[in-house]
Backbone bond lengths (Angstrom), bond angles and torsions (degrees), N, CA, C in turn:
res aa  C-N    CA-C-N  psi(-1)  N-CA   C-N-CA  omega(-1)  CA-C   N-CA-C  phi
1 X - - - 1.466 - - 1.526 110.82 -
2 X 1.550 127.89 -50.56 0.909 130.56 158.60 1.705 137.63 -33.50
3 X 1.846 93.78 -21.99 1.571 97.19 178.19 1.610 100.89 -108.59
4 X 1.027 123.48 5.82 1.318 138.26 173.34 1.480 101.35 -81.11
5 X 1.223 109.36 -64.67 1.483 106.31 179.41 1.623 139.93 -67.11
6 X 1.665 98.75 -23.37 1.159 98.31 153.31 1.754 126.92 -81.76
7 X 1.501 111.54 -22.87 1.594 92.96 170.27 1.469 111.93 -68.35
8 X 1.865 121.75 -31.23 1.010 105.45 169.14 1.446 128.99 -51.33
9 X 0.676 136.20 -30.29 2.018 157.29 -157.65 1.344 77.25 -81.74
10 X 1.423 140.77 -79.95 1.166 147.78 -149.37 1.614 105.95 -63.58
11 X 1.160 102.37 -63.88 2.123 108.99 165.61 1.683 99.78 -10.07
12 X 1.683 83.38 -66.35 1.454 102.12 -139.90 1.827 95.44 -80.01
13 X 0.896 132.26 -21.19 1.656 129.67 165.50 1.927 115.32 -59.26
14 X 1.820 97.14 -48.64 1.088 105.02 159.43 1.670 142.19 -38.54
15 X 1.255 104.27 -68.95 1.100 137.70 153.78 1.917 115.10 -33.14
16 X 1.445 92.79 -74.42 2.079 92.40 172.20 1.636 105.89 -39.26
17 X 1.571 105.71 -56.77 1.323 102.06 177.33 1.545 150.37 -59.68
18 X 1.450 110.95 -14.58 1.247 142.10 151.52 1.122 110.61 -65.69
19 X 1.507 122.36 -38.22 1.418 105.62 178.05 1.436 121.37 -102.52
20 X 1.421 106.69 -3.70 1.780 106.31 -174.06 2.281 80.16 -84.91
21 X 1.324 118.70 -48.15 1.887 106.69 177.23 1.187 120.30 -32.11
22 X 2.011 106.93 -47.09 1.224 111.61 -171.00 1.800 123.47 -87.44
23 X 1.335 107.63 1.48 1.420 122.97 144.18 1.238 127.08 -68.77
24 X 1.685 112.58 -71.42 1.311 98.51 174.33 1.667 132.65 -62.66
25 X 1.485 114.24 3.29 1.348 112.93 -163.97 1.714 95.01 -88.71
26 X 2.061 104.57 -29.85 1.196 97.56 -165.18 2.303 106.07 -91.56
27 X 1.636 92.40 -10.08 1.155 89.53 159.04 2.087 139.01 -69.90
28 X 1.162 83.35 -27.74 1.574 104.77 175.68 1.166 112.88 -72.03
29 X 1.592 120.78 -39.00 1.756 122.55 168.30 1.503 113.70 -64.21
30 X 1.382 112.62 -33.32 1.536 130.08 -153.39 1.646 80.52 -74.64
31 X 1.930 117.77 -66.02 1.236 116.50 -176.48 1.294 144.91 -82.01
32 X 1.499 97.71 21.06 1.890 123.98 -173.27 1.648 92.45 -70.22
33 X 1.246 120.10 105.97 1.562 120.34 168.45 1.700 110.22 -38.36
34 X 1.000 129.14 155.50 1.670 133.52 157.49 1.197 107.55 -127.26
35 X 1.262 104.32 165.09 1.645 110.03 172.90 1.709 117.42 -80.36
36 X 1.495 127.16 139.20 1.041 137.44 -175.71 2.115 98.94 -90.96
37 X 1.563 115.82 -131.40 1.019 118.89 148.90 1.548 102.67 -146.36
38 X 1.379 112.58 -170.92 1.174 135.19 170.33 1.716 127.19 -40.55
39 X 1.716 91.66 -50.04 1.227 102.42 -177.30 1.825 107.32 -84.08
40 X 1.520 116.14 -17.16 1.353 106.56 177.47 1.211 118.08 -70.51
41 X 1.704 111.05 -27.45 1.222 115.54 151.93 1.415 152.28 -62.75
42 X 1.504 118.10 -7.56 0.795 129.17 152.05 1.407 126.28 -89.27
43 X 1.562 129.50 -5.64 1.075 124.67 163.31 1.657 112.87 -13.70
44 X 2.037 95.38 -83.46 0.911 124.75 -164.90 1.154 107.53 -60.23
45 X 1.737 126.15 -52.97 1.484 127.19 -163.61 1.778 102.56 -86.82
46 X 0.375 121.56 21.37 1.351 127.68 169.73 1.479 120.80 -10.97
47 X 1.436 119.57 -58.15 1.325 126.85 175.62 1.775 114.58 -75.16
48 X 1.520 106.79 -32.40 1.380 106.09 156.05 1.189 130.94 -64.45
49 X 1.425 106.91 -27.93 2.291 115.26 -176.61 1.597 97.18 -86.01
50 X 1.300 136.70 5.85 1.644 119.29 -172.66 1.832 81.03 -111.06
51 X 1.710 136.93 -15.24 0.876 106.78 -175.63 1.753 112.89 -100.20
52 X 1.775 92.05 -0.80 2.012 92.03 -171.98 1.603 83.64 -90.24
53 X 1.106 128.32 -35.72 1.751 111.64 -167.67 1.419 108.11 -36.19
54 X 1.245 113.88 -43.58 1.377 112.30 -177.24 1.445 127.45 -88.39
55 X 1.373 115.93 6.69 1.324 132.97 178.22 1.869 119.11 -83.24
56 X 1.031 118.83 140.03 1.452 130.29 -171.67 1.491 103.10 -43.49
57 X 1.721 110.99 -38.05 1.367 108.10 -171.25 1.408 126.59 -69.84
58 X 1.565 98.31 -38.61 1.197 127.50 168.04 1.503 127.22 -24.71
59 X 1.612 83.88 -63.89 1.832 130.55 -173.59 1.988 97.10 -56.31
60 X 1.675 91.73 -58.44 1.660 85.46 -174.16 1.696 113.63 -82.82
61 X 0.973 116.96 -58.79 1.746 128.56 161.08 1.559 105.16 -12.06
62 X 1.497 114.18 -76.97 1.630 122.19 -171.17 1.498 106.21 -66.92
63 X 1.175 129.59 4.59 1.831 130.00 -162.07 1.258 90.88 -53.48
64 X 1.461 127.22 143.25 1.575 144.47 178.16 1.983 83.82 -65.55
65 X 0.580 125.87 -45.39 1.517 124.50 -167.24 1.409 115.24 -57.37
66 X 1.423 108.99 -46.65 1.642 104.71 -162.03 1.741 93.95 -80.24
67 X 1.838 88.13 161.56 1.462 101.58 174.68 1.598 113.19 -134.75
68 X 1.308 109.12 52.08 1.520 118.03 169.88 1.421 138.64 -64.82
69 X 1.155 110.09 134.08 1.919 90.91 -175.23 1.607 116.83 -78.26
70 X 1.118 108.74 110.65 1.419 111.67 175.05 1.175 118.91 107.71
71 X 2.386 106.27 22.52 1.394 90.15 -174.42 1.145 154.30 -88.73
72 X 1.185 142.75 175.96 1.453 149.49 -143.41 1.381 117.83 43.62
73 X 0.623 131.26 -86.13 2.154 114.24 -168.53 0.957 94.60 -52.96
74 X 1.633 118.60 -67.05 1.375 120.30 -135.35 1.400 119.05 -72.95
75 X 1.504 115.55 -2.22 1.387 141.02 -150.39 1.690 98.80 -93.29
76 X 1.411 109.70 -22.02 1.520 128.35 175.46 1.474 106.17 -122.75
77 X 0.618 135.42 -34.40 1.369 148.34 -175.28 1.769 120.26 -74.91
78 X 1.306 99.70 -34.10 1.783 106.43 -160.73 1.594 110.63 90.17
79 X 1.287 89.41 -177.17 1.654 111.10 -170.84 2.021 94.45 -90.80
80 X 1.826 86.18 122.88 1.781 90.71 -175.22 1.562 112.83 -76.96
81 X 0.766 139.72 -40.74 1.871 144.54 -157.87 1.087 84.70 -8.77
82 X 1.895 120.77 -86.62 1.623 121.14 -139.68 1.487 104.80 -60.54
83 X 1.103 109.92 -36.25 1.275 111.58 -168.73 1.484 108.74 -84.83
84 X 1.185 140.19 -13.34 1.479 133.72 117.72 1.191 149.62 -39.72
85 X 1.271 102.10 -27.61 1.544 117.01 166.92 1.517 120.46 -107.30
86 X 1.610 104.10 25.65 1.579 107.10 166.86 1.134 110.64 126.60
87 X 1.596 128.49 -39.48 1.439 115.42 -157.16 1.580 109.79 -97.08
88 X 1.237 113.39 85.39 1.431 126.19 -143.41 1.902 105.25 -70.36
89 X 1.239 99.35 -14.33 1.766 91.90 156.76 1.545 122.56 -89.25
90 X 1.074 125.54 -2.67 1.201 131.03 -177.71 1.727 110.68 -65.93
91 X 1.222 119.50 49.59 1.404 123.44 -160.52 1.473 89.86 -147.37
92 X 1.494 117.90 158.35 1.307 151.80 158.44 1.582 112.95 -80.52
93 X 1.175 110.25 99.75 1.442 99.53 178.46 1.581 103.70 -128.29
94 X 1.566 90.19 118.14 1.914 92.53 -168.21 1.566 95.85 -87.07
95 X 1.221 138.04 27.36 1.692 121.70 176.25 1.652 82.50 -100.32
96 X 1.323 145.35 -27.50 1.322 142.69 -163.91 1.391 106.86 -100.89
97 X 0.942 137.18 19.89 1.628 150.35 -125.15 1.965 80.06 -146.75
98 X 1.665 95.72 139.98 1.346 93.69 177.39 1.757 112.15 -88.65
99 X 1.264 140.94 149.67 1.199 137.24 174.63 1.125 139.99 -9.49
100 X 1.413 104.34 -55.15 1.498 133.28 158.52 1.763 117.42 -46.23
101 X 0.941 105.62 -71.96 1.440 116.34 175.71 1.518 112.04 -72.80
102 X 1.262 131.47 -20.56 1.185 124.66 161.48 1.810 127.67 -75.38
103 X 1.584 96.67 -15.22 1.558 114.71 169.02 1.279 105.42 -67.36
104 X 1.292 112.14 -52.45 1.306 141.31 -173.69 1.561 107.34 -31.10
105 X 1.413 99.62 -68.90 1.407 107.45 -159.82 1.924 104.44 -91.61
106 X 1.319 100.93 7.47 1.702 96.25 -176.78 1.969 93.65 -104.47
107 X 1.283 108.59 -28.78 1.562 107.49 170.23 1.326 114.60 -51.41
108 X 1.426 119.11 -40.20 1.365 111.18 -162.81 1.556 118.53 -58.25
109 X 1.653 114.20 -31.39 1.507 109.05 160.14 1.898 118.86 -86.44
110 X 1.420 99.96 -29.04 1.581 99.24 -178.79 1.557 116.46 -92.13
111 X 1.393 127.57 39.16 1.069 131.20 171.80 1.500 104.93 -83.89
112 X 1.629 117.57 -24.96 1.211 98.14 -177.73 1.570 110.42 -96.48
113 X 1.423 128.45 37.96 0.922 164.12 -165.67 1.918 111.19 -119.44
114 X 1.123 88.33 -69.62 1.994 80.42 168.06 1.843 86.72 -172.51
115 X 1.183 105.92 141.13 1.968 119.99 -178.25 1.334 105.35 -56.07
116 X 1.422 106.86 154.01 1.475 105.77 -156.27 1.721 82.93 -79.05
117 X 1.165 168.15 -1.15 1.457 169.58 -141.55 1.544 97.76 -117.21
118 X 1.064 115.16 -41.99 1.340 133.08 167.11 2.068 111.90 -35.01
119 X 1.642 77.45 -71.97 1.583 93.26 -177.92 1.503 125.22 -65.83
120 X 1.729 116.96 -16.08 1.239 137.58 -163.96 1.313 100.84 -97.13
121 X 0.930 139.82 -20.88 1.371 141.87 -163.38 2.281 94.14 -142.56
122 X 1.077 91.66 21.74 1.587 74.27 162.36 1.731 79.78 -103.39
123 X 1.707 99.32 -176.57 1.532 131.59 169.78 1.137 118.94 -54.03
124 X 1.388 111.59 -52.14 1.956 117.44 179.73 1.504 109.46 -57.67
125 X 1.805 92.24 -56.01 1.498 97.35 -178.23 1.668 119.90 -55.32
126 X 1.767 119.86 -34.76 1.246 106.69 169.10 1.371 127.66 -86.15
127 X 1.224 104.34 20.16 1.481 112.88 165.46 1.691 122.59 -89.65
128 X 1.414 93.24 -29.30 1.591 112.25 -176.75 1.943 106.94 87.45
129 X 0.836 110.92 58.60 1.583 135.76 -163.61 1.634 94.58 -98.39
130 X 0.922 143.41 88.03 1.860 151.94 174.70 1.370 92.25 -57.06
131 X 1.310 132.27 147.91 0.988 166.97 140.53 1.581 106.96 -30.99
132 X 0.889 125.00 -56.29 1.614 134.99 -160.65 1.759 88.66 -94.12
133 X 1.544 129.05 17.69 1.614 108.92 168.87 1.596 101.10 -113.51
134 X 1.557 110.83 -2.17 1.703 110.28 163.61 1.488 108.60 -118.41
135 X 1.391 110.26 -31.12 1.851 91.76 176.20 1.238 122.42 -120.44
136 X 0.983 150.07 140.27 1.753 169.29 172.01 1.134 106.58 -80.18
137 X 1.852 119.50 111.62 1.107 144.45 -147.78 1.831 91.01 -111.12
138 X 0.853 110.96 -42.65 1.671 111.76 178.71 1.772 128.32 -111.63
139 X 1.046 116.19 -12.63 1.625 120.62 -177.68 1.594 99.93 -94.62
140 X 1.225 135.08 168.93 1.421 140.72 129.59 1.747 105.36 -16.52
141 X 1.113 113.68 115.97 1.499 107.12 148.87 1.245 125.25 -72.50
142 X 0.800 122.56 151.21 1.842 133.41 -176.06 1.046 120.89 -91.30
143 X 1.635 114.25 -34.18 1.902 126.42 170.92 1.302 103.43 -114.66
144 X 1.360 120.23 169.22 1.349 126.56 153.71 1.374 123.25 -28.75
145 X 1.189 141.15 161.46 1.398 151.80 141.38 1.238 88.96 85.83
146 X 1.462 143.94 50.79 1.570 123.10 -170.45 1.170 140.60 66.11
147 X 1.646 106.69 -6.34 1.487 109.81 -151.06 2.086 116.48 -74.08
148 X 0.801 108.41 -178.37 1.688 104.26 176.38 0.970 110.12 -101.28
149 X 1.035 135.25 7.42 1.393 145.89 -178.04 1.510 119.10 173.04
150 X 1.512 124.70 137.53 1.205 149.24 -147.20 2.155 92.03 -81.88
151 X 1.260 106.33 111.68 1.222 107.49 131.12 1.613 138.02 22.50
152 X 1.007 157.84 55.36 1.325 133.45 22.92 1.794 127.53 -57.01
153 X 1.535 102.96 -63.56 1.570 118.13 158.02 0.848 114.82 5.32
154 X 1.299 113.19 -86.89 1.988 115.16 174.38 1.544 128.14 -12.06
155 X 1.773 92.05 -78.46 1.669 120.11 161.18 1.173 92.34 -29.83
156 X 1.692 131.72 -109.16 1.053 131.03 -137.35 1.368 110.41 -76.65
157 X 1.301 133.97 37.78 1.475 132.12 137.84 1.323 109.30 -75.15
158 X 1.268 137.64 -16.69 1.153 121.93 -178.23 1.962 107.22 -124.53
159 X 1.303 98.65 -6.78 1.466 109.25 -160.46 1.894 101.62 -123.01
160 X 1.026 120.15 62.23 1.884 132.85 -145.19 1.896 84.63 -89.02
161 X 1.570 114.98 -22.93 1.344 97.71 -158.52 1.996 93.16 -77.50
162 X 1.195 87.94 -48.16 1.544 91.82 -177.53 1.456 144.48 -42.24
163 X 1.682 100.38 -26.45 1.157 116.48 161.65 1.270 119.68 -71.36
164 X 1.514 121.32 -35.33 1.310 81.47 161.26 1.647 139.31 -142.88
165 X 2.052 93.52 66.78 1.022 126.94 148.09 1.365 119.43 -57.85
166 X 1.990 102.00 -27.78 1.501 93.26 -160.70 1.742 91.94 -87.53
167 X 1.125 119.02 -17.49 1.238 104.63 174.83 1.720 132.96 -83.83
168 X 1.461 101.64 36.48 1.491 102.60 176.57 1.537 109.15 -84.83
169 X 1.317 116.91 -170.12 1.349 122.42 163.74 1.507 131.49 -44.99
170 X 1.634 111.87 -40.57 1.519 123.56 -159.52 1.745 84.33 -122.37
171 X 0.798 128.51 127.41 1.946 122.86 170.62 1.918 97.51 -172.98
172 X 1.454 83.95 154.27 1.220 124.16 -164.51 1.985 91.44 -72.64
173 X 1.220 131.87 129.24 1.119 141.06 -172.28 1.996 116.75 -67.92
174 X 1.903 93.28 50.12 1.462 83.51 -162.44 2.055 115.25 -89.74
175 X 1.540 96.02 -32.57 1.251 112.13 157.17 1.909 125.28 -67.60
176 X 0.814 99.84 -2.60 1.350 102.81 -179.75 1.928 104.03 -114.94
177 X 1.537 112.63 -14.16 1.523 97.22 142.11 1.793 82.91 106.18
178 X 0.835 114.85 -15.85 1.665 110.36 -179.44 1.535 122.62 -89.72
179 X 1.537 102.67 1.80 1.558 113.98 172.18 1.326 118.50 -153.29
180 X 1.205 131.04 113.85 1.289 133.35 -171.81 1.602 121.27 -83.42
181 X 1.350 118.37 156.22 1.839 101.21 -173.03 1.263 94.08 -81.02
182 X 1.367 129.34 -32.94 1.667 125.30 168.81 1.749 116.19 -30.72
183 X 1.428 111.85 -40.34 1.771 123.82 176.60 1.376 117.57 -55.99
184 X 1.844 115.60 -22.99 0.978 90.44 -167.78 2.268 104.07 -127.94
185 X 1.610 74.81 -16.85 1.923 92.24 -168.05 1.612 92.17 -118.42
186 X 1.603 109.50 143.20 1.355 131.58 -172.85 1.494 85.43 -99.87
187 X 1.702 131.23 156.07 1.643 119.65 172.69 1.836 83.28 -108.48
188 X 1.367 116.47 -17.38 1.687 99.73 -159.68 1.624 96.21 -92.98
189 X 1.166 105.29 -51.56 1.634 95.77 -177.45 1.847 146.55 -52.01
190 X 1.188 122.33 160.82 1.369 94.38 176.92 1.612 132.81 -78.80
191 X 1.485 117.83 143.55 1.308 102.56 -166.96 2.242 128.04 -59.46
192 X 0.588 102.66 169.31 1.567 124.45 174.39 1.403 105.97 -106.47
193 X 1.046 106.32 -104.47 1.617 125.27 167.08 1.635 110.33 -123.91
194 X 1.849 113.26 103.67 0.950 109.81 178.64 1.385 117.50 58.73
195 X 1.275 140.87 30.33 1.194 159.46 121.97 1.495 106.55 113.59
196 X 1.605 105.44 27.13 1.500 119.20 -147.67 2.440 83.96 -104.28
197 X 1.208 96.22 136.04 1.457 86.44 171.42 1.693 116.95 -83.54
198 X 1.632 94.83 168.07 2.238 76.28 -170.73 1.484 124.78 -69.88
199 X 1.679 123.41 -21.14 1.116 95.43 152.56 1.874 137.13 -126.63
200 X 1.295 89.17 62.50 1.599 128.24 172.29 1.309 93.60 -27.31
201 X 1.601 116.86 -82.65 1.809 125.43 -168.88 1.858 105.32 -56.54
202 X 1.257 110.27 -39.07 1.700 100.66 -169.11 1.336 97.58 -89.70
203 X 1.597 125.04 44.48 2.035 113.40 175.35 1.825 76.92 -90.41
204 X 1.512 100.99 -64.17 1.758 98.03 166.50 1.400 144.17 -93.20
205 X 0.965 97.22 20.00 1.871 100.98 170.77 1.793 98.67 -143.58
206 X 1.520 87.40 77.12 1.706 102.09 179.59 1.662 99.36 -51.33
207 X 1.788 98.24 -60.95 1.166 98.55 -153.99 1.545 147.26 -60.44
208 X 1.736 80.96 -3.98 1.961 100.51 165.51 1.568 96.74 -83.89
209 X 1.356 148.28 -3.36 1.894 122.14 -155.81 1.359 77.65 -77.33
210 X 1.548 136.01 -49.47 1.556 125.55 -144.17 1.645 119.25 111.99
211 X 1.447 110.71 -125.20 1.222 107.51 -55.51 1.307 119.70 -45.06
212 X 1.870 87.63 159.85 1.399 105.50 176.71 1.847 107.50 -119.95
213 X 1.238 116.09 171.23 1.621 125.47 172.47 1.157 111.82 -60.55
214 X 1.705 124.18 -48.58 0.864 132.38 -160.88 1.820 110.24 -141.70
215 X 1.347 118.61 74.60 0.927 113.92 -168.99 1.970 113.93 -92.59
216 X 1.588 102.24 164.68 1.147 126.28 -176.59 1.707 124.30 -64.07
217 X 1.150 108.71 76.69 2.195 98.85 -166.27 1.492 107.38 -22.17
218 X 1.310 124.71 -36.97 0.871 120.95 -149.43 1.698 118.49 -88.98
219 X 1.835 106.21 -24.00 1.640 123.21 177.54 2.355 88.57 -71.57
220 X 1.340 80.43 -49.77 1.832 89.23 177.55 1.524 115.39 -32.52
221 X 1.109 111.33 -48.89 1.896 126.67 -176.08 1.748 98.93 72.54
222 X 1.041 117.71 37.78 1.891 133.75 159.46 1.594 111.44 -71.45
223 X 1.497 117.32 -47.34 1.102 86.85 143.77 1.636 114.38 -161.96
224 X 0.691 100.85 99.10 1.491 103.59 178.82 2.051 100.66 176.29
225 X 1.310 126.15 -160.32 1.513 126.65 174.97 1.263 107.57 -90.57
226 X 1.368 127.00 43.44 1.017 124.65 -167.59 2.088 138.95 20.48
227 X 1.076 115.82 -88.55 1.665 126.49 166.65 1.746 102.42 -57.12
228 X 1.514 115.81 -69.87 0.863 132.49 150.07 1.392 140.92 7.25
229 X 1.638 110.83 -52.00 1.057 129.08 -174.10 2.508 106.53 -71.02
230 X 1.557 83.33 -33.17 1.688 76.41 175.33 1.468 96.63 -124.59
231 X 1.125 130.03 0.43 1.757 124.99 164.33 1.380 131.15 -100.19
232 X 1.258 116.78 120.44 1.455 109.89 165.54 1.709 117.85 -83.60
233 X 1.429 109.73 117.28 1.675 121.64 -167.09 1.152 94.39 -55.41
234 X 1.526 143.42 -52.48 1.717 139.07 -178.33 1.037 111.15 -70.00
235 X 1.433 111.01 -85.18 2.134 86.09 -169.24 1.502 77.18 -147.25
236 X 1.569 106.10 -174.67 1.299 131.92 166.89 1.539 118.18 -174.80
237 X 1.541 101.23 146.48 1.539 114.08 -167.24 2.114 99.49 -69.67
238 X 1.242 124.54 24.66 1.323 142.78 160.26 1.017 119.04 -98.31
239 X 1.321 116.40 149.02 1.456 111.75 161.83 1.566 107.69 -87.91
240 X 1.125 113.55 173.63 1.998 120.43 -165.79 1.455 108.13 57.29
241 X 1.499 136.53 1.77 1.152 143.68 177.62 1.677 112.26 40.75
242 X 2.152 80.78 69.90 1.191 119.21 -157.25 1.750 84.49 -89.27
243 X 1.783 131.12 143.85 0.926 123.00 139.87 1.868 136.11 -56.30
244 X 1.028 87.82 -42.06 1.647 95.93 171.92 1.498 101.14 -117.01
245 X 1.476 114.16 165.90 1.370 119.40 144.66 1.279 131.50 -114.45
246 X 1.618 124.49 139.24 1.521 130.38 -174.71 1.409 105.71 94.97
247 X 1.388 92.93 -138.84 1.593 108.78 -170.44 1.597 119.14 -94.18
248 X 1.252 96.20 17.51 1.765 123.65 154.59 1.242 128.59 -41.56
249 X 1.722 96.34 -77.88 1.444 145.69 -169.08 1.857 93.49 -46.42
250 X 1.327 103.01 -63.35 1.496 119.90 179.81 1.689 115.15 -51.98
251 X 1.767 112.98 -53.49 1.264 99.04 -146.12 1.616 85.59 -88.50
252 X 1.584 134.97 13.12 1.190 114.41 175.75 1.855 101.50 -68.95
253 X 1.459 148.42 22.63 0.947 153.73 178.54 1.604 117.55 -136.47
254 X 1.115 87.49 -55.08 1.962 110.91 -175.62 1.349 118.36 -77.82
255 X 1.505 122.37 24.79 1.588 123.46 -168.82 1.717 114.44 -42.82
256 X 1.455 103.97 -19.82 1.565 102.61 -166.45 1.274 88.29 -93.93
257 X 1.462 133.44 4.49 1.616 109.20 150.02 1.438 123.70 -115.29
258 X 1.095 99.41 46.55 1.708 114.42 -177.12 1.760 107.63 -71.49
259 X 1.522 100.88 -31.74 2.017 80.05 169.29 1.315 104.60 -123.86
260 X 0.982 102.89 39.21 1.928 98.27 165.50 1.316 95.34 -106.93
261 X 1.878 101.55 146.04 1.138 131.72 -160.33 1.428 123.73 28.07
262 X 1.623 118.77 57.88 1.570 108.85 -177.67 0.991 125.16 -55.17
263 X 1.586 107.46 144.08 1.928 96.51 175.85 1.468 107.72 97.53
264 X 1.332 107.72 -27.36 1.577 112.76 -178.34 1.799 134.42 -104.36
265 X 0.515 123.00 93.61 1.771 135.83 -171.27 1.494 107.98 -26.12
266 X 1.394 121.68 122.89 1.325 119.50 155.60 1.247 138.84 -41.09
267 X 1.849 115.83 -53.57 1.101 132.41 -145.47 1.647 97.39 -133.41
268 X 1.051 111.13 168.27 1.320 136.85 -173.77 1.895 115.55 42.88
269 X 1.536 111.87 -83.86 1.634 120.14 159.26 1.734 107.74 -51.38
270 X 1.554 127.30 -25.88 1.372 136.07 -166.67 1.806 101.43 -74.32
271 X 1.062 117.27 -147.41 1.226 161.66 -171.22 1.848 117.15 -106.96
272 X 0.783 105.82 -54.21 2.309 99.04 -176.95 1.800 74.96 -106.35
273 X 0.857 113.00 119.29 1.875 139.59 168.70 1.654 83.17 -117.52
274 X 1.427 147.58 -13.09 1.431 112.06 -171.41 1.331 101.26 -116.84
275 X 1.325 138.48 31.58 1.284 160.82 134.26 1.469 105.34 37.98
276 X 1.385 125.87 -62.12 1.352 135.91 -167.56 1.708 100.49 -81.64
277 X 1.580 111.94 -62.03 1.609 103.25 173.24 1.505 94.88 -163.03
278 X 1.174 110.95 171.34 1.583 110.39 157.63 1.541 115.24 -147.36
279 X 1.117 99.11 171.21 1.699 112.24 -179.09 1.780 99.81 -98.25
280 X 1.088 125.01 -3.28 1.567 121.94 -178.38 1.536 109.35 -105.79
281 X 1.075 115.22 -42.00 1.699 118.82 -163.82 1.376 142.99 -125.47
282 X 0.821 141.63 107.96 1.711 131.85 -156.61 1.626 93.61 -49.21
283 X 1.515 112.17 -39.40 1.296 121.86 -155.83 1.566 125.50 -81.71
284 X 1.484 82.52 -17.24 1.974 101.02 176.43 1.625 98.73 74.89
285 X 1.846 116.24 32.02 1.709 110.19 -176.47 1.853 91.43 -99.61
286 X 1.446 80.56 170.15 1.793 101.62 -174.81 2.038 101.96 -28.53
């Protein structure tokens, strides 16, 4: 009797357990989210869906063409059911989403946009810079490209010194609307110098790239920051948005001509007038 009762005991342990699997197996189907659509989602959001209709994402996401599962919200969002049927966290919400994973999931359409390696190894990206703290995925954007704000603005919410670099004496025409920081710095790519590509300065100042016979290492960027090395890209209390002025500018390189000709100017009123390169002189003289 005793071995009776323990196989019973055992049956019956068996058995509970077969049936607590075959609960949760049929609970897990019951609570497998599915996809709703767009418009079930707007039921509820309603005042939010009259402002994405008109949004870029909207525009490409809703295309009569595509045939995605789950498209538009849910395509960022996840599959709605639970979270339709009450359990109001049961949602994907990439603004709460850490950087990383919020790159993550905005690459999957903008990869053909620039490689996600691209974005990982630019500056923003190694800062951990989210996507959703320069562009607005659901409202009207305000600037180009989605952004939350228009072009300089943006920048200098996070970049306060620069603004007002641009307001020195000698500066780059960015507040005055005739040059955008987009013209000269990529935010997704990886940097160069300061996220600037190498020939950033010669898209408009052809006439320093060259070639020349005898060019300058230093216009070259072989070794040093190339342009950089005697320009400040924002502004400067110089004119040519000179880092130094005079015979400054020079000896931050040329120390072994620190007392030749004191008092007397290198460049321009000086002696090397061909500064960037020339076709006459090793020396860049008249």
């Amino acid at each position: 009797m005793k071995r009776w009762g323990v196989c019973l005991g055992i049956a019956c342990a068996i058995g509970a357990l077969l049936f607590t699997a075959a609960r949760l197996a049929g609970q897990s189907e019951e609570e497998q989210p599915s996809y709703l659509s767009a418009e079930a989602c707007a039921g509820c959001h309603e005042d939010l869906a009259k402002e994405w209709e008109t949004h870029p994402h909207a525009r490409f996401l809703m295309a009569a063409g595509r045939e995605v599962e789950g498209k538009g919200c849910e395509e960022c969002h996840g599959p709605g059911s639970n979270h339709a049927a009450g359990d109001i966290k049961a949602i994907r919400n990439p603004a709460k989403m850490k950087p990383a994973e919020e790159a993550a999931l905005c690459l999957r359409c903008h990869r053909r946009d620039f490689p996600a390696q691209d974005w990982h190894a630019a500056a923003h990206g190694r800062a951990r810079i989210a996507c959703s703290k320069c562009h607005d995925v659901h409202h009207p954007p305000k600037g180009s490209k989605m952004l939350r704000q228009p072009v300089p603005d943006l920048c200098f919410s996070c970049h306060p010194q620069q603004r007002g670099q641009f307001r020195q004496n000698a500066h780059h025409p960015v507040l005055e609307g005739r040059l955008s920081c987009l013209d000269c710095h990529d935010p997704h790519r990886p940097p160069t110098r300061s996220l600037l590509a190498d020939d950033t300065c010669t898209q408009c100042h052809a006439e320093k790239a060259g070639p020349f016979t005898y060019a300058h290492d230093v216009a070259l960027g072989d070794t040093t920051e190339g342009c950089l090395a005697c320009h400040r890209s924002h502004g400067s209390p110089h004119p040519q948005l000179l880092r130094l002025a005079g015979r400054g500018l020079c000896q931050q390189c040329h120390l072994d001509k620190i007392t030749h000709n004191p008092g007397g100017r290198c460049w321009q009123s000086g002696c090397h007038v061909d500064f960037h390169g020339s076709h006459r002189d090793p020396r860049f003289l008249r």
